[in-house]
C-alpha positions as CSV (number, residue, x, y, z in Angstrom):
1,X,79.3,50.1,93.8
2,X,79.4,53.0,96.8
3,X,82.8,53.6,95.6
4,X,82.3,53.4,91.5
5,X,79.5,56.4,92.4
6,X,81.6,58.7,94.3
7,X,85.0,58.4,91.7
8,X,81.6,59.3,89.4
9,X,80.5,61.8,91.4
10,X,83.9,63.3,92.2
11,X,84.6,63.2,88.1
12,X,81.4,64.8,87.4
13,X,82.5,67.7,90.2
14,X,85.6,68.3,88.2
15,X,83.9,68.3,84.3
16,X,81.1,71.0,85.6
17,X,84.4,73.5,86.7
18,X,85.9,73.2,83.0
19,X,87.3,76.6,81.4
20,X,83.9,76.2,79.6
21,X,82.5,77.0,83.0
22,X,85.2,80.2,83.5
23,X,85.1,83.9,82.6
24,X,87.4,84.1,79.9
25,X,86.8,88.0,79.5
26,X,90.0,89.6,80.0
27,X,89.7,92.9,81.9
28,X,90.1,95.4,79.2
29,X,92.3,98.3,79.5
30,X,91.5,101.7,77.4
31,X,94.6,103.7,77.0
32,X,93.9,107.3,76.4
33,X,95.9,109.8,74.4
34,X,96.8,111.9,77.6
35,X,98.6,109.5,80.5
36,X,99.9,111.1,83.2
37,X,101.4,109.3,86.9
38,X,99.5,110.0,89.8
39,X,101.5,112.4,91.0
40,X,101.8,114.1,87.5
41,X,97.9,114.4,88.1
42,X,98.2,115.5,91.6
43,X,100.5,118.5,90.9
44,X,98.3,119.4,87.8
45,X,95.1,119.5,88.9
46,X,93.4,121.1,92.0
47,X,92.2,118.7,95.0
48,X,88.9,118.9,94.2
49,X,89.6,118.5,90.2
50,X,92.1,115.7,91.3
51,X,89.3,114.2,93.5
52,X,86.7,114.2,90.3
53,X,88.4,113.6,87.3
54,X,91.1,110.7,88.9
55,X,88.8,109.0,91.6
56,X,85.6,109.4,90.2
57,X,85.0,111.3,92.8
58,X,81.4,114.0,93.3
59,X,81.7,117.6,94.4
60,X,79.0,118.9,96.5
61,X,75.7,120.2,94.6
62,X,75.6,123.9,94.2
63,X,79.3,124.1,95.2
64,X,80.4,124.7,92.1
65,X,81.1,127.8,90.3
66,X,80.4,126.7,86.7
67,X,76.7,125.7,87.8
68,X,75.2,129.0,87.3
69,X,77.7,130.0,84.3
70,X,75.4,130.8,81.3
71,X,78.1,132.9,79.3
72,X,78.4,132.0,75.9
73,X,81.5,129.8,75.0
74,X,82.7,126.2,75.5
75,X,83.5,123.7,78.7
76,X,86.7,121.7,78.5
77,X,88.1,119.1,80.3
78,X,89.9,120.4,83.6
79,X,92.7,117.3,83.4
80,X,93.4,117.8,79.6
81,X,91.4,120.7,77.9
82,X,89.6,118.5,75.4
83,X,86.4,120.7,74.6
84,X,83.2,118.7,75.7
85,X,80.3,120.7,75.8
86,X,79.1,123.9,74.0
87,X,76.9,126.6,76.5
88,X,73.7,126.6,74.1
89,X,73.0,122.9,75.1
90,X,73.1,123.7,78.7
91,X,70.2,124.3,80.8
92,X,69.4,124.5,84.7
93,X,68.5,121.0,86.1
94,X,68.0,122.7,89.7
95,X,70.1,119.5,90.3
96,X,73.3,121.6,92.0
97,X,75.7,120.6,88.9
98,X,76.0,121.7,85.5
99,X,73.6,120.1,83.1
100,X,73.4,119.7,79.7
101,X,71.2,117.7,77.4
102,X,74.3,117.0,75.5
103,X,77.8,116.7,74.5
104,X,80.3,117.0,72.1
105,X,80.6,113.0,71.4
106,X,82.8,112.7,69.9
107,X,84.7,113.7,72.8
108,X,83.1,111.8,75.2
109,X,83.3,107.8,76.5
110,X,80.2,106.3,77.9
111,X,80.5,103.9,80.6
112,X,78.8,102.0,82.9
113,X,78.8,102.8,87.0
114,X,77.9,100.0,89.3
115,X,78.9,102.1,92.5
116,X,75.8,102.8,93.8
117,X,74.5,98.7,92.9
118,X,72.5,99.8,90.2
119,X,73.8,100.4,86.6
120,X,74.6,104.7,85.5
121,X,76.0,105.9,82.9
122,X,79.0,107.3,83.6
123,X,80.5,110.4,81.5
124,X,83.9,110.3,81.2
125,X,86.7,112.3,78.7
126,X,88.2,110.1,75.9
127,X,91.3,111.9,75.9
128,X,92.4,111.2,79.4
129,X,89.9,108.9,80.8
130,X,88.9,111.9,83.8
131,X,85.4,111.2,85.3
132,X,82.6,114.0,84.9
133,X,79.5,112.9,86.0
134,X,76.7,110.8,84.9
135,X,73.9,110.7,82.0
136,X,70.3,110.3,83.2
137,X,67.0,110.0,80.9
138,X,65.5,113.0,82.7
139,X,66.4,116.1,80.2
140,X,64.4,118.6,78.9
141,X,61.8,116.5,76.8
142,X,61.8,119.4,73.7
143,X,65.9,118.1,72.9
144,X,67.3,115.2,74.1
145,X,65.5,114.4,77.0
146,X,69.0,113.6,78.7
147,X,71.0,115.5,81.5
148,X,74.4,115.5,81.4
149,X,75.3,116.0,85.0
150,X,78.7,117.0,85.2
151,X,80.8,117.8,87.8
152,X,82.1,121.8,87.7
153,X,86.1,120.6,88.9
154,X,85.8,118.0,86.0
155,X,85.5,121.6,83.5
156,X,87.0,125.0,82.8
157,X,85.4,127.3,80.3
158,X,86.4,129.0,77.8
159,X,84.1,132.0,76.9
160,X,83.0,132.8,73.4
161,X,85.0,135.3,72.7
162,X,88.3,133.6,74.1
163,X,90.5,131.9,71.9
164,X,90.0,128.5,72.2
């Protein structure tokens, strides 16, 4: 009887770790429209853009020279130009890094950022995946009430009068 019970018990064992049990989500890869090699990105972009947009890196606040631009015109991604935000929907957070309470969408990819052990929204470019900053709910209330806080290596801006 003691045996009949453990071949049960050792049976039982087995059943619960069934692929019914597994993860069958298969890690999804996006591929972008720009796809560079490492050192492709490396020799195009600047440490601190390299740093940014490639390892999801963060510059230090009020280090960057885009945070107190307010000329007229448009901010495109440093790693592959892609315009992403448009100067009239950016505002000063006080945060150190450019904010704005939105962005061009359909230029953007929403993510999600664990890094910290808590869930963020993470901005990134759709066109070559580069990291710009994160999304939080605490934007000017009279738009969006979002703030786009993006890094100033992750842009490069193109002034109104410019061609784009």
């Amino acid at each position: 009887m003691k045996i009949t019970l453990q071949i049960l018990m050792a049976l039982l064992m087995v059943s619960c770790q069934s692929n019914a049990q597994k993860d069958n989500k298969q890690t999804e890869t996006k591929t972008y429209a720009v796809v560079k090699t490492d050192a492709e990105w490396r020799a195009g972009l600047s440490e601190i853009s390299y740093y940014v947009l490639r390892q999801a890196g963060t510059e230090r606040a009020f280090s960057g020279p885009l945070n107190k631009n307010y000329d007229s015109g448009t901010y495109h991604c440093a790693g592959c130009g892609k315009p992403l935000y448009r100067s009239e929907n950016k505002y000063d957070s006080k945060s150190g890094w450019p904010s704005f309470d939105q962005g061009i969408d359909a230029n953007l990819e929403y993510d999600v950022d664990y890094k910290l052990g808590y869930a963020r929204t993470e901005l990134k470019c759709n066109n070559c995946g580069g990291h710009l900053g994160h999304m939080f709910e605490d934007g000017p209330r009279n738009t969006t009430g979002k703030r786009h806080c993006i890094n100033s290596a992750a842009l490069t801006f193109v002034a109104a009068n410019e061609k784009e």
